[in-house]
N, CA, C and O atoms as CSV, one atom per row, in Angstrom:
chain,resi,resn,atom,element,x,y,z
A,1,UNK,N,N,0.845,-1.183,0.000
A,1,UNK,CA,C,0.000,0.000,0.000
A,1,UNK,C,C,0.889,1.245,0.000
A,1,UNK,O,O,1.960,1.224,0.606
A,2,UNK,N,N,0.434,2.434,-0.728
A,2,UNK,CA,C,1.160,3.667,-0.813
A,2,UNK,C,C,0.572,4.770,-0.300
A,2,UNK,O,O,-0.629,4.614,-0.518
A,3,UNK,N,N,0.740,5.797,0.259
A,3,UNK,CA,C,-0.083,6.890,0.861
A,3,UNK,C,C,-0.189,8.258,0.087
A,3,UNK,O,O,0.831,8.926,-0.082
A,4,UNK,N,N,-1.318,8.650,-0.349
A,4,UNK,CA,C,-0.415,10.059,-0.338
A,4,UNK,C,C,-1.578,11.406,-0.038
A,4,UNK,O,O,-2.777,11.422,-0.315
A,5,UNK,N,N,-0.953,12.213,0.456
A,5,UNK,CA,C,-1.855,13.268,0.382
A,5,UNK,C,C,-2.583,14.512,0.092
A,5,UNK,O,O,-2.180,15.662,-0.086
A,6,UNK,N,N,-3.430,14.137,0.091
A,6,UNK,CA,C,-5.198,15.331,-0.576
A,6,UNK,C,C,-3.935,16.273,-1.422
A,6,UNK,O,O,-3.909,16.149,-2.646
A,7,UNK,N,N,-3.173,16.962,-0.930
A,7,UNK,CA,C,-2.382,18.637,-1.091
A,7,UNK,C,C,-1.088,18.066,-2.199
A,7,UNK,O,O,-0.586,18.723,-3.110
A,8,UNK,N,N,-0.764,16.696,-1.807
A,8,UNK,CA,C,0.534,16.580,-2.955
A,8,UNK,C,C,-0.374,15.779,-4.193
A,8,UNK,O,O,-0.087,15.949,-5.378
A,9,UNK,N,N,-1.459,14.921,-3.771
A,9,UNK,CA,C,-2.343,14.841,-5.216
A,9,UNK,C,C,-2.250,16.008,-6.502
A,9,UNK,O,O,-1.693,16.078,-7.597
A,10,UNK,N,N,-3.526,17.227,-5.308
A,10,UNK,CA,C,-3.354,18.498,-6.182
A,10,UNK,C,C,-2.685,18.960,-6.433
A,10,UNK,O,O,-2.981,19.938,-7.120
A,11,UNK,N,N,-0.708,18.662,-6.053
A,11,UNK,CA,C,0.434,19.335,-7.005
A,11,UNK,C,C,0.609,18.683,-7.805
A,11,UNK,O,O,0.989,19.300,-8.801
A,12,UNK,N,N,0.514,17.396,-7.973
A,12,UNK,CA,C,0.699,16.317,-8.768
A,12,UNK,C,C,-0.199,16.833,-10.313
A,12,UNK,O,O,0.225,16.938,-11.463
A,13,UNK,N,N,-1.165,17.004,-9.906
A,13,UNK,CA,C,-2.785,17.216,-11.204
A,13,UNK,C,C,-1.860,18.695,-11.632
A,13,UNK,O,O,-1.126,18.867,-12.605
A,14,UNK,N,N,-2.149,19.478,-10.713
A,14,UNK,CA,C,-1.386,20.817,-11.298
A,14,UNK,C,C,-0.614,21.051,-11.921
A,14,UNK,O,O,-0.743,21.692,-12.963
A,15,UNK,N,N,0.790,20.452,-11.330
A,15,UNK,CA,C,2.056,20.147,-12.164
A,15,UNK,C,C,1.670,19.668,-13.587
A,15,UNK,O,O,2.115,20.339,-14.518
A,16,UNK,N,N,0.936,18.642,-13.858
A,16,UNK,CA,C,0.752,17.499,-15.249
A,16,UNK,C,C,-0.083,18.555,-15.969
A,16,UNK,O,O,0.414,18.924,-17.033
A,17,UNK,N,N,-1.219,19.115,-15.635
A,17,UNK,CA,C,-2.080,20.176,-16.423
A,17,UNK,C,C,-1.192,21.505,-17.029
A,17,UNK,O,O,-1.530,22.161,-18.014
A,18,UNK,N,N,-0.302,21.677,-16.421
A,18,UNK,CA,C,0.390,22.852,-16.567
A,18,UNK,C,C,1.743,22.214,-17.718
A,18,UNK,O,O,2.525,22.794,-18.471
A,19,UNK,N,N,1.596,21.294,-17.503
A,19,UNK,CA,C,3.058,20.771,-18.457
A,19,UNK,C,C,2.136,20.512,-20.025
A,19,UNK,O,O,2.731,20.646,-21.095
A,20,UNK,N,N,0.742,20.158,-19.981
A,20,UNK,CA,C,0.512,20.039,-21.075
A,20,UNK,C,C,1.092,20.637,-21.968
A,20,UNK,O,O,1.657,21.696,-21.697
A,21,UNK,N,N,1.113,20.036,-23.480
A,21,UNK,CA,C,0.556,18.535,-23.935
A,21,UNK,C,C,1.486,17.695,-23.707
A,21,UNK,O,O,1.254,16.624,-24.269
A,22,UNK,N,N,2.622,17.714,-23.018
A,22,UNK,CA,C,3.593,16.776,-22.693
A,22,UNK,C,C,3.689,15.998,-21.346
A,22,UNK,O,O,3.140,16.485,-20.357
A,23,UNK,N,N,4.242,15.020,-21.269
A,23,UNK,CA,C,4.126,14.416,-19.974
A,23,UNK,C,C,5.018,15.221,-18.806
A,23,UNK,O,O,6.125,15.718,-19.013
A,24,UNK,N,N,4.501,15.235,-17.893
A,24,UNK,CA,C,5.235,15.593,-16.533
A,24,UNK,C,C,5.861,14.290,-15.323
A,24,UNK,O,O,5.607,13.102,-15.125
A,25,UNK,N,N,6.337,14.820,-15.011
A,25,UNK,CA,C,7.367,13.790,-14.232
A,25,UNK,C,C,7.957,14.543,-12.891
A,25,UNK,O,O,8.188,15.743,-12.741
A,26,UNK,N,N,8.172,13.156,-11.713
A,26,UNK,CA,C,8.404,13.818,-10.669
A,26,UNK,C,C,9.429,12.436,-9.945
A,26,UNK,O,O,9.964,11.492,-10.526
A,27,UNK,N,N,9.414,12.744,-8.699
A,27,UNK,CA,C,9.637,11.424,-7.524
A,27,UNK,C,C,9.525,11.823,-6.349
A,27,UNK,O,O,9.641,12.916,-5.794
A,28,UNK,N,N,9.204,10.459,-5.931
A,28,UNK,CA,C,7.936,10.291,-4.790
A,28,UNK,C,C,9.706,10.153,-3.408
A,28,UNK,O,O,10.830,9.675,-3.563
A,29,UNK,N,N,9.095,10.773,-2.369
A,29,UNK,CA,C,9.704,10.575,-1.100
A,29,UNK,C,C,9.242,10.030,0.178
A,29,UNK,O,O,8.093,10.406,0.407
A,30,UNK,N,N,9.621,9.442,0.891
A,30,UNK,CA,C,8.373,9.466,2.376
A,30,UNK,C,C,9.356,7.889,3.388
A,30,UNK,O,O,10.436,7.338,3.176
A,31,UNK,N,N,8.579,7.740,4.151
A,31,UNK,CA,C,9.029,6.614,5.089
A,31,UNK,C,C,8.203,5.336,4.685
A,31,UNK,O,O,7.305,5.483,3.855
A,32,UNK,N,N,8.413,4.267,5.143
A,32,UNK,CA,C,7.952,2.762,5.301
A,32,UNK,C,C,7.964,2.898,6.650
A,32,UNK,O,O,8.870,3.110,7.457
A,33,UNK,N,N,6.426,2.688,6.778
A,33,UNK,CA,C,6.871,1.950,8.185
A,33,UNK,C,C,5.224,0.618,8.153
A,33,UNK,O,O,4.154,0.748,7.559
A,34,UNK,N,N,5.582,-0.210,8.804
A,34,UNK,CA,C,4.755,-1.744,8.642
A,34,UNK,C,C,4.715,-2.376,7.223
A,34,UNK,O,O,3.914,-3.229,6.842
A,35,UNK,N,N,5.926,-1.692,6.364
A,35,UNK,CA,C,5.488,-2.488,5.035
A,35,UNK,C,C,4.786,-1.214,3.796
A,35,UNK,O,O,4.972,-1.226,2.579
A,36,UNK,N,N,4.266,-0.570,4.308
A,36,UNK,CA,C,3.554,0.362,3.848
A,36,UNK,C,C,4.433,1.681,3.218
A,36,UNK,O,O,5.574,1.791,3.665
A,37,UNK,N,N,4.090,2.461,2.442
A,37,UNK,CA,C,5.323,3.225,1.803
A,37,UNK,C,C,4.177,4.858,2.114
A,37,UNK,O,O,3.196,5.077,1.404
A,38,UNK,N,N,4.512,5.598,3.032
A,38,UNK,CA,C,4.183,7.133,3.108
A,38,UNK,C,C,4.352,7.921,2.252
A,38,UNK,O,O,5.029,7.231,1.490
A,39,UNK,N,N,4.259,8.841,1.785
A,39,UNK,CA,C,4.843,9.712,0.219
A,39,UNK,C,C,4.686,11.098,1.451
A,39,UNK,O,O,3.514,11.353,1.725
A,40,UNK,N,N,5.563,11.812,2.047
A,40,UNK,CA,C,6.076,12.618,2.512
A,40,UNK,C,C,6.212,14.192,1.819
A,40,UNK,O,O,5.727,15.283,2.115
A,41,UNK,N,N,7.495,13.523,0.318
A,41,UNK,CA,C,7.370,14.420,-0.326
A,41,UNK,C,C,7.345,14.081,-1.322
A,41,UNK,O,O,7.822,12.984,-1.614
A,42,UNK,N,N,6.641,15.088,-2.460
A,42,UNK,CA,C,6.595,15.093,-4.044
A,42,UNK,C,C,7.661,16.280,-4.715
A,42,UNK,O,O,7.753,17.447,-4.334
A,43,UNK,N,N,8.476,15.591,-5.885
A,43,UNK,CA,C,9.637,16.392,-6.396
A,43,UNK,C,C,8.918,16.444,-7.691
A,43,UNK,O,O,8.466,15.491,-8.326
A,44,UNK,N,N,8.881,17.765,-7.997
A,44,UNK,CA,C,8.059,17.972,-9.570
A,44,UNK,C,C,9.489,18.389,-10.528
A,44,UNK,O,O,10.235,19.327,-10.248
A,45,UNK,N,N,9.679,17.368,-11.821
A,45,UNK,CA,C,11.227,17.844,-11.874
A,45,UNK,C,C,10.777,17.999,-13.611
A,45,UNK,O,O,9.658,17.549,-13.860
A,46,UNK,N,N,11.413,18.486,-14.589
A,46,UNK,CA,C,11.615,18.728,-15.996
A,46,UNK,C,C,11.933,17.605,-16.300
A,46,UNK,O,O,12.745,16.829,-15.797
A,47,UNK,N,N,10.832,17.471,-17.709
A,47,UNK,CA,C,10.823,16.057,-18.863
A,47,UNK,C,C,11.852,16.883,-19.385
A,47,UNK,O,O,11.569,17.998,-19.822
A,48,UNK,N,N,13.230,16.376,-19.385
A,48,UNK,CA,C,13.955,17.063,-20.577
A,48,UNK,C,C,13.670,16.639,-21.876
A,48,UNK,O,O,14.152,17.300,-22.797
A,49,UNK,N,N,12.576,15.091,-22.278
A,49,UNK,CA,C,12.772,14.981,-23.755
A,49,UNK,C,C,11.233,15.360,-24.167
A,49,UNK,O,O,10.546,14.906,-25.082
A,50,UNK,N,N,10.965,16.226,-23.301
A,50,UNK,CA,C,9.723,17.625,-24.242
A,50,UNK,C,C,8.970,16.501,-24.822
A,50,UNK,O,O,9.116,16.353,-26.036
A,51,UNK,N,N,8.266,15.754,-24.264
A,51,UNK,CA,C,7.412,14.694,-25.313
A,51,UNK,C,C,6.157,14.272,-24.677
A,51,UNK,O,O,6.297,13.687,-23.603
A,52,UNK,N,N,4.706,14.478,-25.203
A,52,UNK,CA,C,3.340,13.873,-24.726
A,52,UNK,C,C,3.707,12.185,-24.555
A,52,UNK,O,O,2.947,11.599,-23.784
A,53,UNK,N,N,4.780,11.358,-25.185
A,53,UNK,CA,C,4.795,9.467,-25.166
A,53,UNK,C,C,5.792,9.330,-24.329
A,53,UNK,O,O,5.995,8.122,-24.445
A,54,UNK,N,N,6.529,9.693,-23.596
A,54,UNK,CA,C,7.925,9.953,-22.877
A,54,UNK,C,C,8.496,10.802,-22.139
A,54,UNK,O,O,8.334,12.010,-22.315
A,55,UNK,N,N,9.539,10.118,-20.842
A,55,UNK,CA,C,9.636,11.159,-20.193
A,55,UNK,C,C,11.293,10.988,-19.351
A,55,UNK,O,O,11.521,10.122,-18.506
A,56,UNK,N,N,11.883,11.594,-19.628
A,56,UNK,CA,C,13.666,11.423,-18.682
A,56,UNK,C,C,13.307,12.831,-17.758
A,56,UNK,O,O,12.689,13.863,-18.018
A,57,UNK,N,N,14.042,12.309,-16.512
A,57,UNK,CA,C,14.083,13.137,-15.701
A,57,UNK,C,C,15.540,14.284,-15.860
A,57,UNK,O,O,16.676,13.893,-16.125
A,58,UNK,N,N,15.304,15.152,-15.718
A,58,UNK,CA,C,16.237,16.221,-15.618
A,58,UNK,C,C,17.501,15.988,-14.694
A,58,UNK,O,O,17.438,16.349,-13.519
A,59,UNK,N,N,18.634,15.400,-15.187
A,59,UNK,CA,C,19.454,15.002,-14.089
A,59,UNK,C,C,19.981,15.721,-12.842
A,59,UNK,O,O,20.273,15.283,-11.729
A,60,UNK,N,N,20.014,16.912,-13.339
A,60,UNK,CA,C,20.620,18.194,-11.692
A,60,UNK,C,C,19.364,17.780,-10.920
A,60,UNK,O,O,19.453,16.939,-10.026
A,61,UNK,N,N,18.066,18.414,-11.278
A,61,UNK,CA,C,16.980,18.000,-10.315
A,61,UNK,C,C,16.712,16.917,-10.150
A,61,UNK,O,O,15.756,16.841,-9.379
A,62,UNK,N,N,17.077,15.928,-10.493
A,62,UNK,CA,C,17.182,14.346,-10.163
A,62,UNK,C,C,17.891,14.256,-8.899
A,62,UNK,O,O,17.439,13.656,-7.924
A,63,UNK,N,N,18.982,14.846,-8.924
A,63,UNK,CA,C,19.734,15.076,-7.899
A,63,UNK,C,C,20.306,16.007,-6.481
A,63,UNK,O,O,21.084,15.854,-5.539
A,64,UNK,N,N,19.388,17.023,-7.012
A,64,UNK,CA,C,19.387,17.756,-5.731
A,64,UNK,C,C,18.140,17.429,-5.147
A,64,UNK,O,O,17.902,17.876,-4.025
A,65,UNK,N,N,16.916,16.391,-5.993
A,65,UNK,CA,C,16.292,15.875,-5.225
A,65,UNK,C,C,16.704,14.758,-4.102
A,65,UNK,O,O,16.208,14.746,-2.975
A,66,UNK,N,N,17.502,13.992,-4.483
A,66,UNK,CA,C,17.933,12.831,-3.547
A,66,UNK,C,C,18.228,13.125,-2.912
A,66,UNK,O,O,17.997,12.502,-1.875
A,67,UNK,N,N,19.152,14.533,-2.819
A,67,UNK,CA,C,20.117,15.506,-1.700
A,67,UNK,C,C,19.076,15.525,-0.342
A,67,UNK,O,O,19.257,14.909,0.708
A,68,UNK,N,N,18.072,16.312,-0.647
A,68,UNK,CA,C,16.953,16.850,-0.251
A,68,UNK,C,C,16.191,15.784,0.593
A,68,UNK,O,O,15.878,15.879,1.780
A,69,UNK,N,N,15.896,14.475,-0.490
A,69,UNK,CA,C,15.473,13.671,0.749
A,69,UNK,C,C,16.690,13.181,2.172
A,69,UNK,O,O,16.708,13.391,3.385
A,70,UNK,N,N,17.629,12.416,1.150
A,70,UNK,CA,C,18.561,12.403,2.796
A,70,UNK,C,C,18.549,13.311,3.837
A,70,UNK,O,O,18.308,13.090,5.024
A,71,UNK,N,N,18.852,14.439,3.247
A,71,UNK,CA,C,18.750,15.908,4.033
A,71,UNK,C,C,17.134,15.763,5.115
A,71,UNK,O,O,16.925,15.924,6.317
A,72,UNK,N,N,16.558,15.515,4.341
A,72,UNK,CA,C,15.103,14.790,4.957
A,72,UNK,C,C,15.096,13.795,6.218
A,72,UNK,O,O,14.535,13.860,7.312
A,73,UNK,N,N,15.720,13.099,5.781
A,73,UNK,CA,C,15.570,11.565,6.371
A,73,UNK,C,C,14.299,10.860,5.622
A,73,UNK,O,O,13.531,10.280,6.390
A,74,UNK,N,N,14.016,10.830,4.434
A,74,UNK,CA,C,13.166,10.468,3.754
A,74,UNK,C,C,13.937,9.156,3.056
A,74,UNK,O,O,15.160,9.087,3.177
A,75,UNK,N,N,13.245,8.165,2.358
A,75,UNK,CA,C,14.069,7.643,1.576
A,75,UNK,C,C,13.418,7.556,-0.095
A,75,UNK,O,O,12.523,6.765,0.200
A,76,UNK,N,N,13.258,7.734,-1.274
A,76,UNK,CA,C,13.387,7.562,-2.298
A,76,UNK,C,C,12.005,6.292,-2.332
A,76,UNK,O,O,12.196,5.157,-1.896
A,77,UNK,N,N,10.810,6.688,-2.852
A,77,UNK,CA,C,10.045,5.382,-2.854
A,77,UNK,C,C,9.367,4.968,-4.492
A,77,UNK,O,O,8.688,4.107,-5.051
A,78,UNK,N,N,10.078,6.224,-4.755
A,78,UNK,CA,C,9.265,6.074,-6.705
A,78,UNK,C,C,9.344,6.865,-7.476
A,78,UNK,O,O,10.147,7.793,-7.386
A,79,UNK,N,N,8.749,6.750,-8.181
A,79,UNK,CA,C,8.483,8.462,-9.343
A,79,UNK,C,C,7.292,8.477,-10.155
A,79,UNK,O,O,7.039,7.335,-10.541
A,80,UNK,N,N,6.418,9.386,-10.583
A,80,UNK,CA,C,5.282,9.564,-10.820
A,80,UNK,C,C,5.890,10.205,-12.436
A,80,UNK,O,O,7.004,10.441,-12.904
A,81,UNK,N,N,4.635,10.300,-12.866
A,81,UNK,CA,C,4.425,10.353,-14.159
A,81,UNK,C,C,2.763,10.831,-15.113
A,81,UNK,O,O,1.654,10.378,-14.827
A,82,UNK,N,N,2.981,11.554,-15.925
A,82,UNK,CA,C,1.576,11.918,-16.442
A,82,UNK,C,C,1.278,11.284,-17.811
A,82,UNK,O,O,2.224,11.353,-18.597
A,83,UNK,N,N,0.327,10.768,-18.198
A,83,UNK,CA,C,-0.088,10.179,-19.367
A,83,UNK,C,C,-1.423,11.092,-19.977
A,83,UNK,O,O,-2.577,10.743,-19.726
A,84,UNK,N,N,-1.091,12.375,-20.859
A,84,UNK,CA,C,-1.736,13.123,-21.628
A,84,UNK,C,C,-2.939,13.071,-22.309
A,84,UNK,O,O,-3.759,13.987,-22.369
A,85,UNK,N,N,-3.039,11.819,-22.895
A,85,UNK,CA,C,-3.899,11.181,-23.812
A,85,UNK,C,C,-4.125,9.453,-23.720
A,85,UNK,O,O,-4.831,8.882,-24.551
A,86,UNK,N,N,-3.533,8.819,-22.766
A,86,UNK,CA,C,-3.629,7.840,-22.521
A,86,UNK,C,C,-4.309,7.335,-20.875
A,86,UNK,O,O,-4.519,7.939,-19.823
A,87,UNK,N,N,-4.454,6.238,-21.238
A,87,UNK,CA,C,-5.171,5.674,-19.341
A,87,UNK,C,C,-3.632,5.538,-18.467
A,87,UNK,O,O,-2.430,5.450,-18.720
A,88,UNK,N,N,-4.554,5.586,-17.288
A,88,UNK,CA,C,-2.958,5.926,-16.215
A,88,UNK,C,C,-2.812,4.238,-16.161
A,88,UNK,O,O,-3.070,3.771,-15.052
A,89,UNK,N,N,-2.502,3.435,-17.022
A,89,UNK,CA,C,-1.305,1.842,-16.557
A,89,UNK,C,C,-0.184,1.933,-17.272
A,89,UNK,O,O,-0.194,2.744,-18.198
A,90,UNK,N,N,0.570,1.444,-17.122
A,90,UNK,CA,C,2.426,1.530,-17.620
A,90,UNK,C,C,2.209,1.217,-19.209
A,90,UNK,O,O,1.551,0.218,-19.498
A,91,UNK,N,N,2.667,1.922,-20.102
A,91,UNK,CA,C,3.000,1.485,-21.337
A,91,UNK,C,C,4.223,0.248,-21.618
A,91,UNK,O,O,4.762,-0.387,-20.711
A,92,UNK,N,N,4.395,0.148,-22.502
A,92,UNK,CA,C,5.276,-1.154,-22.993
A,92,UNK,C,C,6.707,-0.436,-22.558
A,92,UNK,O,O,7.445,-1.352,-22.194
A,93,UNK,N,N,7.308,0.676,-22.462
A,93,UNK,CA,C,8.458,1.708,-22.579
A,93,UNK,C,C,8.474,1.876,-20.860
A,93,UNK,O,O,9.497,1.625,-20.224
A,94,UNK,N,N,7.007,2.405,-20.098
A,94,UNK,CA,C,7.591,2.367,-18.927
A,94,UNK,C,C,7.634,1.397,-18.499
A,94,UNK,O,O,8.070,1.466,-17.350
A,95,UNK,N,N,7.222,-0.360,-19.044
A,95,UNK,CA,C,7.894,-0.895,-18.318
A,95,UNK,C,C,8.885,-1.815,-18.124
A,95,UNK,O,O,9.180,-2.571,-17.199
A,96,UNK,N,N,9.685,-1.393,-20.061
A,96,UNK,CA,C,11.163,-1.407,-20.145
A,96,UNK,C,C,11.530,-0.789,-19.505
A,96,UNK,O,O,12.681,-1.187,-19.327
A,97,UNK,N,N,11.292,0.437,-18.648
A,97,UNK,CA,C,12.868,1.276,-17.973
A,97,UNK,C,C,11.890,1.067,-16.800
A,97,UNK,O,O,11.364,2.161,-16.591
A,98,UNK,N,N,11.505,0.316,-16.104
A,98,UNK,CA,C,10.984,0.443,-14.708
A,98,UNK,C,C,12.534,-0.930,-13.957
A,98,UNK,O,O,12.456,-2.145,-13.777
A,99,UNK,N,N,13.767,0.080,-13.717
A,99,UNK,CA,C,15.050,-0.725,-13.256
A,99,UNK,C,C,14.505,-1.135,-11.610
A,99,UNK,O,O,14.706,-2.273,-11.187
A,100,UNK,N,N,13.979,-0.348,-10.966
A,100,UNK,CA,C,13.791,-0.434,-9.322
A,100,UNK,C,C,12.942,-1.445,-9.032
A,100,UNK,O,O,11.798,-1.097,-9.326
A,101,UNK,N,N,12.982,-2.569,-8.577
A,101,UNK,CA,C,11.800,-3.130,-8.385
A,101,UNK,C,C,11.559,-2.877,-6.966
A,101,UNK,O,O,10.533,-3.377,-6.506
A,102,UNK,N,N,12.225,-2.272,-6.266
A,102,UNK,CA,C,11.366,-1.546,-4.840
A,102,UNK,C,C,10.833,-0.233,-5.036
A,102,UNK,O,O,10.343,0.376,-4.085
A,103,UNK,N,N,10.889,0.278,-6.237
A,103,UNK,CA,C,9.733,1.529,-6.336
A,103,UNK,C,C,8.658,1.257,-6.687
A,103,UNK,O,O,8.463,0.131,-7.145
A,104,UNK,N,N,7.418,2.353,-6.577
A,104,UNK,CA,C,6.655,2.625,-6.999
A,104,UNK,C,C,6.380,3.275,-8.192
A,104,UNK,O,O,7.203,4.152,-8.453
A,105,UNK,N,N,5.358,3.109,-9.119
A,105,UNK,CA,C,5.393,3.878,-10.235
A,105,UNK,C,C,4.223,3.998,-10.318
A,105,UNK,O,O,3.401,3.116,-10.566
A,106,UNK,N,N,3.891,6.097,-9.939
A,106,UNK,CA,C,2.669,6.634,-10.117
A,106,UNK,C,C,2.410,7.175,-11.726
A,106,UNK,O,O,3.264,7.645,-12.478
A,107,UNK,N,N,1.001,6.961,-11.999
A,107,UNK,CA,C,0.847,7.155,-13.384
A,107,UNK,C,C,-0.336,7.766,-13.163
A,107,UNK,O,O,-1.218,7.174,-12.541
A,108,UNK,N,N,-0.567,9.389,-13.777
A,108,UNK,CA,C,-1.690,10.013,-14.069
A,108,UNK,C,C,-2.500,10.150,-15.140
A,108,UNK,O,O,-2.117,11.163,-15.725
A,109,UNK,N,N,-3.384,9.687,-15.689
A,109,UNK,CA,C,-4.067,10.273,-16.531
A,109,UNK,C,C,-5.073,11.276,-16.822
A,109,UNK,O,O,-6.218,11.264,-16.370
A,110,UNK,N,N,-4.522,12.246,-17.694
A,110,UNK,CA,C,-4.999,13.469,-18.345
A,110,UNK,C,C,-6.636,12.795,-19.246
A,110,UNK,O,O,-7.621,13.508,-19.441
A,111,UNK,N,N,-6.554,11.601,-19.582
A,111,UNK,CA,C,-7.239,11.431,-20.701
A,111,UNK,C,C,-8.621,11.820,-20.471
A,111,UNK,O,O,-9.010,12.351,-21.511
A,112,UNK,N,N,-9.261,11.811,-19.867
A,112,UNK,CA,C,-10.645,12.518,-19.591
A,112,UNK,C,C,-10.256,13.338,-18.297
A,112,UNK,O,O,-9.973,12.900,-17.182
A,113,UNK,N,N,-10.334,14.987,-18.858
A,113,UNK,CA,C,-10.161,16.344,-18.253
A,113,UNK,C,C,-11.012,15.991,-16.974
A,113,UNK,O,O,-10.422,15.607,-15.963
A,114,UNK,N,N,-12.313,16.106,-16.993
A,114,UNK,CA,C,-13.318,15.647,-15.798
A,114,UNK,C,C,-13.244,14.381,-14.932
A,114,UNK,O,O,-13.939,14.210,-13.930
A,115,UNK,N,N,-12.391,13.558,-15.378
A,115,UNK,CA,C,-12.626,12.575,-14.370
A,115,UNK,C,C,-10.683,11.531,-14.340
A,115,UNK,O,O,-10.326,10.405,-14.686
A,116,UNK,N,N,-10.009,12.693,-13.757
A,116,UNK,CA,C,-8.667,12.165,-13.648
A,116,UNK,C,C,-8.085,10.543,-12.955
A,116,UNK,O,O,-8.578,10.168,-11.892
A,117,UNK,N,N,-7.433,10.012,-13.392
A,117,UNK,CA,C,-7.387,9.166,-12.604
A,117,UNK,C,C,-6.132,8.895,-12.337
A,117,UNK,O,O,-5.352,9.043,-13.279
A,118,UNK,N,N,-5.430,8.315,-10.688
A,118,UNK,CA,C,-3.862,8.324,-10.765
A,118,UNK,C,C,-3.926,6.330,-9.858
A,118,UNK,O,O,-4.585,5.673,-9.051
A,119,UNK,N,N,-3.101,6.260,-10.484
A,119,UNK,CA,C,-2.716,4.728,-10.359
A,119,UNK,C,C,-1.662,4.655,-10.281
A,119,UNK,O,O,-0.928,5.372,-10.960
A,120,UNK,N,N,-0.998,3.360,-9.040
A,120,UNK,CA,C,0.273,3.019,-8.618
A,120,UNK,C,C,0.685,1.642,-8.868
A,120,UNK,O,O,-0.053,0.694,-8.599
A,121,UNK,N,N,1.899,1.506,-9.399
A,121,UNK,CA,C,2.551,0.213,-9.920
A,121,UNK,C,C,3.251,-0.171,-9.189
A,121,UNK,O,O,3.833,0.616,-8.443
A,122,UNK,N,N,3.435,-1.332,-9.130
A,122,UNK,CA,C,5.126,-2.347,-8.787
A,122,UNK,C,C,5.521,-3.399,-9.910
A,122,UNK,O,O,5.097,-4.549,-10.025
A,123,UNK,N,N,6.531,-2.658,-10.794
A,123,UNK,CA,C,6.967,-3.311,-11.828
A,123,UNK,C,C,8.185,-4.335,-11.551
A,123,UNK,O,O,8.999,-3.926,-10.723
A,124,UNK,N,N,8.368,-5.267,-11.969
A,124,UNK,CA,C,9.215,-6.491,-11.648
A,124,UNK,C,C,9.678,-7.076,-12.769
A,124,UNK,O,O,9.446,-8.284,-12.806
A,125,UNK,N,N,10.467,-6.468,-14.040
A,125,UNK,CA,C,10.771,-7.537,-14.875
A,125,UNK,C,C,9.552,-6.943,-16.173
A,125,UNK,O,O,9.537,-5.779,-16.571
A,126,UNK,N,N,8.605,-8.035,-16.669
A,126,UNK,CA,C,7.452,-7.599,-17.070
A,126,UNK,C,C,6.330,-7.726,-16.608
A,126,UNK,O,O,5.394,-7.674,-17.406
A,127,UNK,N,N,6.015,-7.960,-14.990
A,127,UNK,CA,C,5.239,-8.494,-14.042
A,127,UNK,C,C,4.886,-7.062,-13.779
A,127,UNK,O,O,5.848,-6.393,-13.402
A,128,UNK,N,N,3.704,-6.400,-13.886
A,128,UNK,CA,C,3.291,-5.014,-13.388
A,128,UNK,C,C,2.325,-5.705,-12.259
A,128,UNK,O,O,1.879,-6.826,-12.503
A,129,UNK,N,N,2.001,-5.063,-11.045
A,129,UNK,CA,C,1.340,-5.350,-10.405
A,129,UNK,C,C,0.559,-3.687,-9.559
A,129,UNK,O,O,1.034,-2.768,-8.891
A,130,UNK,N,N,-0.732,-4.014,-10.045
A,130,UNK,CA,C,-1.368,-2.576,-9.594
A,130,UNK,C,C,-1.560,-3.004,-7.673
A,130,UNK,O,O,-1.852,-3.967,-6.964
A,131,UNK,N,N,-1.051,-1.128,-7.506
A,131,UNK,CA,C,-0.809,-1.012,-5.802
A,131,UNK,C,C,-2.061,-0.414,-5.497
A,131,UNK,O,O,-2.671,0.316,-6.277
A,132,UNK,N,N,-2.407,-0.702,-4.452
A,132,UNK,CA,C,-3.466,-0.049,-3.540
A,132,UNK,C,C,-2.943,1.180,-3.482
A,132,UNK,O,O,-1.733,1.267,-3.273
A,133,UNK,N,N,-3.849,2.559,-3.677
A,133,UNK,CA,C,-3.053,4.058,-3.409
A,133,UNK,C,C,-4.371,4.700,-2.800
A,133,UNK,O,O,-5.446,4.952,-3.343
A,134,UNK,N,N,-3.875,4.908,-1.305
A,134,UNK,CA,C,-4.865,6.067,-0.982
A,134,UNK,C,C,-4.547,7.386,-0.726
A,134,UNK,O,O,-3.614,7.760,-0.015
A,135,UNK,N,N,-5.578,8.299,-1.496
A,135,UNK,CA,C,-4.987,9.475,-1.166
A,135,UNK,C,C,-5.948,9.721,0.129
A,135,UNK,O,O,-7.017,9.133,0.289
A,136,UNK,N,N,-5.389,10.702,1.047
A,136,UNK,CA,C,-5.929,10.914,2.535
A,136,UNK,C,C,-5.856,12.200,2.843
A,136,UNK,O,O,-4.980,12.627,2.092
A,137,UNK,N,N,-6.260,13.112,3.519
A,137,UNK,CA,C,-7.464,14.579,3.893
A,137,UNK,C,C,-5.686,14.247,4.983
A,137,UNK,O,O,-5.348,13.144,5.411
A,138,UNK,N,N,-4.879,15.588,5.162
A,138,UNK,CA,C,-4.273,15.909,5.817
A,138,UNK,C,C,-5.046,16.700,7.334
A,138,UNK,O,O,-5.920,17.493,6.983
A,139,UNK,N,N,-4.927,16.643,8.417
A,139,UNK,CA,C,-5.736,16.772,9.214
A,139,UNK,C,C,-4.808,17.800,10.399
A,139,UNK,O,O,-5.344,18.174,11.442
């Protein structure tokens, strides 16, 4: 199970709407604790390859993100992703480059404006396996 919350959802939607028509891209931060993966923080970072089917992360902000979590005490639990015109499950491409099999891989879809939907993976090889994701009302 993955957590995340109400306020980093809506940066998540924001971020991806605002990057239109291209995909947006980020990575996920937070603690484990019982097994369970927290999302703490969200890193909204530059698609450097400018593309609605694809997406590389910007390597400096790749990396002063990681900074940031240690600096945290966070650890590294995934990276999210926007799908423009497509449904939020992994394409054939993300899940050739899905290398981590202890991350998560969040996928948004843009494809119907009114009714967004964000979905979480655990990719293994070519074994995708959809994660339980709740988003939760910060209190």
């Amino acid at each position: 199970m993955i957590t995340l919350s109400k306020e980093d959802y809506e940066k998540i939607v924001s971020y991806s709407k605002k990057e239109l028509p291209k995909e947006a891209c980020g990575l996920l931060a937070g603690i484990i604790e019982n097994g369970n993966k927290i999302i703490k923080k969200v890193y909204l970072l530059t698609n450097i390859d400018q593309s609605k089917e694809h997406f590389s992360l910007e390597p400096k902000e790749q990396f002063a993100a990681v900074k940031d979590m240690r600096a945290n005490g966070y650890e590294p639990l995934g990276n999210w992703h926007s799908h423009p015109n497509t449904p939020a499950i992994p394409s054939k491409e993300d899940i050739r480059l899905a290398y981590d099999s202890s991350a998560s891989y969040l996928i948004l879809s843009l494809m119907e404006r009114d009714a967004l939907v964000l979905n979480s993976f655990h990719i293994e090889g070519n074994q995708v396996e959809k994660e339980e994701l709740i988003i939760r009302d910060v209190s």
